[in-house]
C-alpha positions in Angstrom: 117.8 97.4 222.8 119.7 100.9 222.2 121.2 102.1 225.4 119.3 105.7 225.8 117.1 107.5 228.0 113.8 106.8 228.3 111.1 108.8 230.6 109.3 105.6 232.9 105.5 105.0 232.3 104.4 107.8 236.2 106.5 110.3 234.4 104.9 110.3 231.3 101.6 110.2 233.4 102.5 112.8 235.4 103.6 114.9 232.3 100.0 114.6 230.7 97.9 115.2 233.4 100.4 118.6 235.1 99.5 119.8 231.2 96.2 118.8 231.7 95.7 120.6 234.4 97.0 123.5 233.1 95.0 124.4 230.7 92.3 126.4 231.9 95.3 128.5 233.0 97.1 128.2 229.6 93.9 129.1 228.0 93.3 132.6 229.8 96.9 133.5 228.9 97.5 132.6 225.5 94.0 132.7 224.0 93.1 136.0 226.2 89.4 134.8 226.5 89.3 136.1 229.8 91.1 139.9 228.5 88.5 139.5 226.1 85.3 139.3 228.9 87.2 142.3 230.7 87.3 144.5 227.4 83.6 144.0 227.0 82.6 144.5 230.3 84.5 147.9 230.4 82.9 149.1 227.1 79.2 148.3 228.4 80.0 150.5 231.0 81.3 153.3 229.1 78.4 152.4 226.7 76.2 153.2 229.7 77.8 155.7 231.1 77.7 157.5 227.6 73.9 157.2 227.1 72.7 158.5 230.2 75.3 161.7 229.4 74.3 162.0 225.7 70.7 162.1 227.3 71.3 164.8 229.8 73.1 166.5 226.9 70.3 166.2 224.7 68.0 167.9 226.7 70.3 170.9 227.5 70.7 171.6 223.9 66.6 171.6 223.8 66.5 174.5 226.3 68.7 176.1 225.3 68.5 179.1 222.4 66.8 177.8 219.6 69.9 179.3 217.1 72.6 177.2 218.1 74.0 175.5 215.3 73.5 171.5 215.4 75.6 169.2 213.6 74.9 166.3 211.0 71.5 164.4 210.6 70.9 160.7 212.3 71.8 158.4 209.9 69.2 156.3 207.8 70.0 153.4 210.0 69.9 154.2 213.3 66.2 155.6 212.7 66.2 158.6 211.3 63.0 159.7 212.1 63.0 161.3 216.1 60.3 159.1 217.2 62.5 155.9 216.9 61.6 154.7 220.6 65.1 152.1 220.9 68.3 152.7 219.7 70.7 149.3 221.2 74.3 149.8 220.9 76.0 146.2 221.6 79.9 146.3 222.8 81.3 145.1 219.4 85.3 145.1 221.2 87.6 142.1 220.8 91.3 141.8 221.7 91.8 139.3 219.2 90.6 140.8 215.9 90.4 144.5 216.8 93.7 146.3 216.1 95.0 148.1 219.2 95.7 151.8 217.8 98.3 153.3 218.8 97.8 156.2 221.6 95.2 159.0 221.3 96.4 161.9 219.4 96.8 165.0 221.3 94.1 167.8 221.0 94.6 170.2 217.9 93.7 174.2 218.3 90.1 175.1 217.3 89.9 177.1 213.8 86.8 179.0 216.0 86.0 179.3 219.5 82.7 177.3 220.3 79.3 178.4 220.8 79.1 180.2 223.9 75.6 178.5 224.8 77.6 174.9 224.3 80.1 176.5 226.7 77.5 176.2 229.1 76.1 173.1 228.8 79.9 172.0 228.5 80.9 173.5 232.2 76.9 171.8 233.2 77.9 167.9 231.9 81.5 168.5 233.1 80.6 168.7 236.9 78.0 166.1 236.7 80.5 163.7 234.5 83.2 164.8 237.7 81.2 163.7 240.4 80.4 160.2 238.2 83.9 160.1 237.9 85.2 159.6 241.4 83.3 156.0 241.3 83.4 154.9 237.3 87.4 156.2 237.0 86.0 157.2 234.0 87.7 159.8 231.7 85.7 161.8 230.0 85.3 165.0 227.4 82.5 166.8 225.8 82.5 168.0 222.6 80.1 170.4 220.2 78.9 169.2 217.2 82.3 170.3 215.6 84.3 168.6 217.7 85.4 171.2 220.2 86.2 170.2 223.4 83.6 172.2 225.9 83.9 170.2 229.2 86.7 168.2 230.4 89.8 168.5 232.8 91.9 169.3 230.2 91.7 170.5 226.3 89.0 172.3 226.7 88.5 174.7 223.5 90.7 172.4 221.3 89.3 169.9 218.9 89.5 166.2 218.5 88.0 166.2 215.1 90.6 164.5 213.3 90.4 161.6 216.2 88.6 158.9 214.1 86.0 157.3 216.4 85.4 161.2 217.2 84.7 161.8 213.0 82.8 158.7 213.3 80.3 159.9 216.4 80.1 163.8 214.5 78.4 161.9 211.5 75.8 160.3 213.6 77.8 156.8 214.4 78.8 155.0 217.7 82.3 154.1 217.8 84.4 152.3 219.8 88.3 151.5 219.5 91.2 149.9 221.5 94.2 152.1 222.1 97.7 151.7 223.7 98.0 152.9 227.2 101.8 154.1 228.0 101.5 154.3 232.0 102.7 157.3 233.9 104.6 156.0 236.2 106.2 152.8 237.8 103.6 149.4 237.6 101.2 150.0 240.5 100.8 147.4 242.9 98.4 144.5 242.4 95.9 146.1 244.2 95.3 148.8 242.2 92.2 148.3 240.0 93.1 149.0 236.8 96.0 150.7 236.7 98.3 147.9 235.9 96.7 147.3 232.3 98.3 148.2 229.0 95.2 148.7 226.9 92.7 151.5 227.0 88.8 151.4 225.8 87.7 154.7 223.9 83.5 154.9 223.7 82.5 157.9 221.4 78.8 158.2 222.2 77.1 161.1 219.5 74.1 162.6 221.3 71.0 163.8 219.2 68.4 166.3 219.4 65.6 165.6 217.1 67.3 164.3 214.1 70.6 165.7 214.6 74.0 165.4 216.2 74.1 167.7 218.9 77.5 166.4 220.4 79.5 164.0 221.4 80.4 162.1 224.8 83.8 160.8 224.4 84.7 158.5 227.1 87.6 156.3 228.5 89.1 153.7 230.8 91.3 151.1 231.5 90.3 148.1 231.6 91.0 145.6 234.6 93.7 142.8 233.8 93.8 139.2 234.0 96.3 139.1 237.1 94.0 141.9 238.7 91.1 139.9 238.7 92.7 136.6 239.2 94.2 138.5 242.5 90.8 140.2 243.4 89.6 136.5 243.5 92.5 134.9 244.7 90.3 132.9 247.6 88.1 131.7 244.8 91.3 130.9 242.8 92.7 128.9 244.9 89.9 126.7 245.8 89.6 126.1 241.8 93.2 125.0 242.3 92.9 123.1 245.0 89.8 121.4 243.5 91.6 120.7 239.9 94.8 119.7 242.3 92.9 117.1 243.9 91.1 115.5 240.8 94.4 115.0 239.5 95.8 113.7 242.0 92.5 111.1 241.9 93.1 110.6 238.3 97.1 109.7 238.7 95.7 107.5 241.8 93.5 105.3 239.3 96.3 105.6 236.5 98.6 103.9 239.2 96.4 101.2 240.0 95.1 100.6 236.9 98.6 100.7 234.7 101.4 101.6 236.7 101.0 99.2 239.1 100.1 96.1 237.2 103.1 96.7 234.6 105.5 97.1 237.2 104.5 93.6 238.8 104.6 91.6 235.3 107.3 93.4 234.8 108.9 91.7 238.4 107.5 88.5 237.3 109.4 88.4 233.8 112.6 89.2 236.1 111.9 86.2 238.2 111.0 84.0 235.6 114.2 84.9 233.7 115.7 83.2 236.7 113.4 80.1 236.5 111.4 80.6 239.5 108.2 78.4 238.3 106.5 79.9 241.2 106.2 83.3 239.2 103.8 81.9 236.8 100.6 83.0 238.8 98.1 85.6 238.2 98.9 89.2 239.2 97.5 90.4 242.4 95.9 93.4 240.4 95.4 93.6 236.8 93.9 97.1 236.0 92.5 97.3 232.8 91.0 93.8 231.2 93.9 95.0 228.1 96.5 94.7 231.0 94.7 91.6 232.2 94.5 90.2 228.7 98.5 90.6 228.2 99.7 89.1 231.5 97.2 86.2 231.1 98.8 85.9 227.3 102.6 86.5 229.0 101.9 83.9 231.8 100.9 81.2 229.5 103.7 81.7 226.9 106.3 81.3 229.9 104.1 78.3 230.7 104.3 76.9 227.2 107.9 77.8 227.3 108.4 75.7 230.9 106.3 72.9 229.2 108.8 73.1 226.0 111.8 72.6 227.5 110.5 70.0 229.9 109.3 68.5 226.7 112.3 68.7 225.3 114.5 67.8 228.3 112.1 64.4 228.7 112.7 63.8 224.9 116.3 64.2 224.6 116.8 61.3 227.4 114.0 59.4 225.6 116.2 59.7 222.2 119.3 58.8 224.2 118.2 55.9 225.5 116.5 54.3 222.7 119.8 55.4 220.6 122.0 53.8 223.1 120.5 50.3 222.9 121.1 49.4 219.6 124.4 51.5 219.1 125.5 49.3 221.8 124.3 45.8 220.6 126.1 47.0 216.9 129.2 48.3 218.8 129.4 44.6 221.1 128.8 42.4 218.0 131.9 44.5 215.7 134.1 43.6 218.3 133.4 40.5 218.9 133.7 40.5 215.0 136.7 41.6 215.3 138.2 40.1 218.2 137.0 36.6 217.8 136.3 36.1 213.8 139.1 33.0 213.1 137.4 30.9 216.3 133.6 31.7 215.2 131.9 29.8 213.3 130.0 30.6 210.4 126.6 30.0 211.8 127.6 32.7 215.0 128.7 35.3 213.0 126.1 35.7 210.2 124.0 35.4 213.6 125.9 38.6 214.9 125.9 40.2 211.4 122.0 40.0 211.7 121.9 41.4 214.9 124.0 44.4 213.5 121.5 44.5 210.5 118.9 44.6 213.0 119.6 47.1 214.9 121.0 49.2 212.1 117.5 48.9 210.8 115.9 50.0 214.1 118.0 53.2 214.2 117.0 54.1 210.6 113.3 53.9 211.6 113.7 55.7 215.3 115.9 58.3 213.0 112.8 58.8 210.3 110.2 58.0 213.5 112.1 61.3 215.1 112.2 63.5 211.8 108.4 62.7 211.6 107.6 64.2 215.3 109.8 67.0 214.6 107.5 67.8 211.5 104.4 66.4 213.2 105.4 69.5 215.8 105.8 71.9 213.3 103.7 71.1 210.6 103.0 73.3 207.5 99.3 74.0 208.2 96.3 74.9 205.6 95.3 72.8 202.2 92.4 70.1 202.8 91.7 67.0 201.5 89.3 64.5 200.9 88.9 61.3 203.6 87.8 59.1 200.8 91.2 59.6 199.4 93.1 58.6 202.6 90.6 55.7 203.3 91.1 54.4 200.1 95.2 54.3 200.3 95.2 52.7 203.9 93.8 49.2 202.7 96.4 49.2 199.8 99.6 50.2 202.2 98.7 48.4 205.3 97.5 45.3 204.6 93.9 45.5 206.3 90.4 45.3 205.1 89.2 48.6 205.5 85.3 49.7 205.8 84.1 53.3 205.3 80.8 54.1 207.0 79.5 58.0 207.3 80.0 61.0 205.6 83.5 59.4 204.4 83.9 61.8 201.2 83.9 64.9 203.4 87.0 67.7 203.3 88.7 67.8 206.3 91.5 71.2 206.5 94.5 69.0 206.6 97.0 68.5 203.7 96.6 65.0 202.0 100.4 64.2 203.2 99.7 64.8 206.9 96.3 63.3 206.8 98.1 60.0 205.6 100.5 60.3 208.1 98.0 60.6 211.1 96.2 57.3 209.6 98.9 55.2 208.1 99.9 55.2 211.8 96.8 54.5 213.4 96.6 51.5 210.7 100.4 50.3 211.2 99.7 50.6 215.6 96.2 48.5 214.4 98.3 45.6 212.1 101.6 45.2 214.5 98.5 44.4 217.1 97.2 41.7 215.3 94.4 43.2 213.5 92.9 41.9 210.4 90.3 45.2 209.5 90.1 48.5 210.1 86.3 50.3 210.5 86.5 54.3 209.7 83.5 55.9 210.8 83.0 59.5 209.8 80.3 61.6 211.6 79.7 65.6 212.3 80.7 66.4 216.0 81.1 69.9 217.7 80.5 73.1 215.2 83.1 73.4 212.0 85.0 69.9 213.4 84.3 66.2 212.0 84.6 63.5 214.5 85.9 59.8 213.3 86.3 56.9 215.0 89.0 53.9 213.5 88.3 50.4 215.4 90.1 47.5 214.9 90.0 43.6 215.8 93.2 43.3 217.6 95.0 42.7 220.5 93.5 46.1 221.8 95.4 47.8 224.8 95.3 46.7 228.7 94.0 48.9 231.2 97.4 49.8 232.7 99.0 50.9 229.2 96.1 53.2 228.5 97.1 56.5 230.5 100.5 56.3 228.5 100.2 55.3 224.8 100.5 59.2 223.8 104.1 58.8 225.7 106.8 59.3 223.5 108.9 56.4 223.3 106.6 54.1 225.2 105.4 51.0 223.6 104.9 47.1 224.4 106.8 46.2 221.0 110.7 47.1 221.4 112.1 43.7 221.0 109.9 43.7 217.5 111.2 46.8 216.4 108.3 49.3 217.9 109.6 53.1 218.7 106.7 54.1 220.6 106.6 57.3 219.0 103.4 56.7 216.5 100.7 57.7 218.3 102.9 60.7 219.6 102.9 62.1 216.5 99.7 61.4 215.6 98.7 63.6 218.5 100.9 66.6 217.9 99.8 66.3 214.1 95.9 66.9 215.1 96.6 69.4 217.5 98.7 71.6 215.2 95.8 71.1 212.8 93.3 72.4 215.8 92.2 68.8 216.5 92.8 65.8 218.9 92.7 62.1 219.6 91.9 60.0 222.0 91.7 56.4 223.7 87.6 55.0 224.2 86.4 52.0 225.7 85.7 48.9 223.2 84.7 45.7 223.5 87.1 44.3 220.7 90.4 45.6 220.1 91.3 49.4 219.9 89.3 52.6 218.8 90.1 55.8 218.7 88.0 58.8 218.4 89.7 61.6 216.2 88.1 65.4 216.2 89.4 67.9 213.0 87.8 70.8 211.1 86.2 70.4 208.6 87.3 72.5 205.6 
């Protein structure tokens, strides 16, 4: 593997669940849903505040002289008619799709000095919006129905006409706009409601008299911030924390026992195993998650296939040797004696040595095509199928036996026809070089999608102290005949590549075995 950095399994954890918990927090910032509650609470104040001042100011204008000039009619739909009982104005504000206009523009000089009546009523709604003041922080101006400024600490006798939510209010329409706040000063402290924000909510509020636009209450105020309010709640904030601290820290505590943990111990146990330690091959002590449990079972058992293989292996190799080493060395004895001694032998002792060589020549060509057989018996090509009518019907012609079918002989078992002769042609050869004279195939349905069959014979059959190791490689009762002992060995691996098996059962006569393989 490439030599380069890469972050450990906790760190990657502990990455995902810091951004995890962060969210809430990420959200408030860069989404400004929060901003976005402030905004709207601010304008349902103003929106409130502005109501109960366009009331007051509507019932001035009704006492007072009946010649004062009014302004435009209510519009169609906010009711025009004056009996209208409800009139809701929602807070329609949002930081997100509302453009934030650029600071108010300053107060222009009147083309006429206001009604002197409106005067009044301005200086009236002035003192009462001042003393409101002190508790809303509310900015505030009143205007005449031509947008003259008649109360107000400042701009009084200008107009804001030309202001737009101002136009909008003189034609009868609520209006409510977000503009840039440049601050005075230095920023004020945290403690300082409101100062601190950069925004500034403008509520133009028309009041009516009947049917028409008598004025207009123009309001303002800063809204509170999101630090502001995080800091007026700071105790409340950091118990969230705390809590949202804590559940992570639960969360990385069951991460760590369920992967972290488990990982790093298979991961100890693939070091040790590396080394040979057998001992490692063990369940873990925790396992997590049934996928981690799934994957160290599955690891476990390929090391202990792995073990298995090279004991295999290991066992075979001084099988191989030792079978090879018998004959090489009766072939190697008789050349020299060949050699040594061939004018004083007679003719009689050497074609008698000459045999053996034959002989054992012979035997090391069948161990040498007995071993290429268990190599492919090992590693066999799987899939094809055949029928076991077809292999029945070769074994009486090649081995010399009369063979009898009984069952459901003409089923398809998922074996090729090549290795399905193998697997009998040896059961048959084991059953003739034991003295058998017939061979009984029975063919039967055993467990679900397998076919069980059973081949008897008449022979010699097999004594209770050989039965544990006939499956041996290399093992067998015939070697000074020629036997390898590796037959039955690679009968076995054959069926269990093929998802089968054999096996060794009782008999009264001779030898049977019980084979089991799918059917196809």
């Amino acid at each position: 593997m490439k030599a380069k950095w890469r972050p450990p399994l906790g760190l990657v954890i502990f990455a995902v669940l810091s951004a995890v918990a962060a969210l809430p927090l990420v959200g408030l910032f860069l989404f400004r849903l929060y901003d976005n509650q402030l905004i709207r609470q601010t304008e349902h104040e103003l929106i409130a505040q502005g109501a109960t001042l366009s009331a007051v100011f509507a019932s001035e204008v009704a006492g007072a002289a009946p010649t004062l000039t009014l302004g435009a009619l209510r519009p169609i739909e906010l009711g025009g008619h004056p009996d209208e009982p409800y009139h809701p104005v929602a807070a329609t504000l949002n930081l997100a799709h509302d453009g934030l206009l650029p600071p108010r523009p300053e107060a222009i000089p009147a083309t006429a000095p206001p009604d002197p009546e409106f005067v009044k009523i301005g200086i009236r709604l002035s003192d009462l919006a001042a003393q409101a003041q002190k508790v809303t922080l509310t900015g505030f101006r009143i205007l005449d129905p031509r947008g003259i400024v008649i109360g107000g600490r400042e701009e009084v006798g200008r107009s804001l006409a030309d202001v737009d939510e101002v136009a909008a209010a003189l034609a009868g329409h609520y209006k409510s706009v977000l503009r840039q706040r440049i601050p005075d000063g230095p920023e004020p402290a945290l403690s300082s409601i409101s100062r601190g924000a950069h925004v500034r909510v403008f509520v133009a509020m028309p009041a009516f008299a009947g049917n028409r636009v008598v004025g207009v209450v123009y309001l303002s105020r800063t809204p509170n911030n999101i630090v502001e309010s995080l800091y007026a709640e700071r105790r409340n904030v950091l118990l969230a924390a705390l809590a949202v601290l804590l559940v992570t820290m639960g969360i990385g505590f069951v991460f760590l026992r369920a992967l972290t943990r488990p990982i790093h111990e298979l991961m100890r146990r693939t070091e040790e195993i590396q080394q040979g330690d057998r001992d490692a091959i063990r369940p873990l002590v925790h396992h997590g998650t049934r996928e981690i449990a799934r994957l160290s079972e599955s690891f476990l058992d390929m090391a202990r296939s792995l073990f298995d293989r090279s004991d295999y292996i290991a066992t075979f190799t001084a099988h191989v040797s030792h079978e090879l080493k018998s004959p090489l060395t009766s072939i190697q004895g008789a050349a020299e004696l060949l050699r040594d001694d061939a004018g004083q032998m007679s003719e009689p002792e050497r074609r008698r040595f000459l045999g053996n060589i034959i002989d054992d020549a012979a035997r090391l060509a069948t161990l040498v095509r007995r071993l290429r057989e268990l190599a492919k018996a090992d590693n066999p090509q799987l899939g094809g199928k055949t029928s076991l009518g077809t292999i029945i019907a070769k074994l009486g012609a090649s081995a010399g036996l009369a063979i009898e079918a009984a069952g459901e002989s003409d089923t398809d078992i998922a074996m090729s026809e090549e290795n399905a002769t193998i697997v009998f042609s040896h059961l048959a050869d084991n059953a003739a070089q034991h003295g058998a004279s017939w061979l009984r195939v029975t063919v039967e349905r055993g467990a679900p999608e397998l076919m069980r069959i059973t081949v008897a014979d008449d022979g010699t059959g097999i004594s209770e102290g050989n039965r544990s190791r006939i499956f041996d490689p290399h093992f067998t009762t015939r070697r000074e005949s020629g036997g390898t002992g590796m037959g039955l060995a690679i009968v076995q691996s054959l069926l269990r590549a093929h998802g089968g098996g054999v096996r060794l059962v009782s008999a009264d006569e001779g030898g049977t075995f019980e084979i089991s393989i799918p059917r196809a």
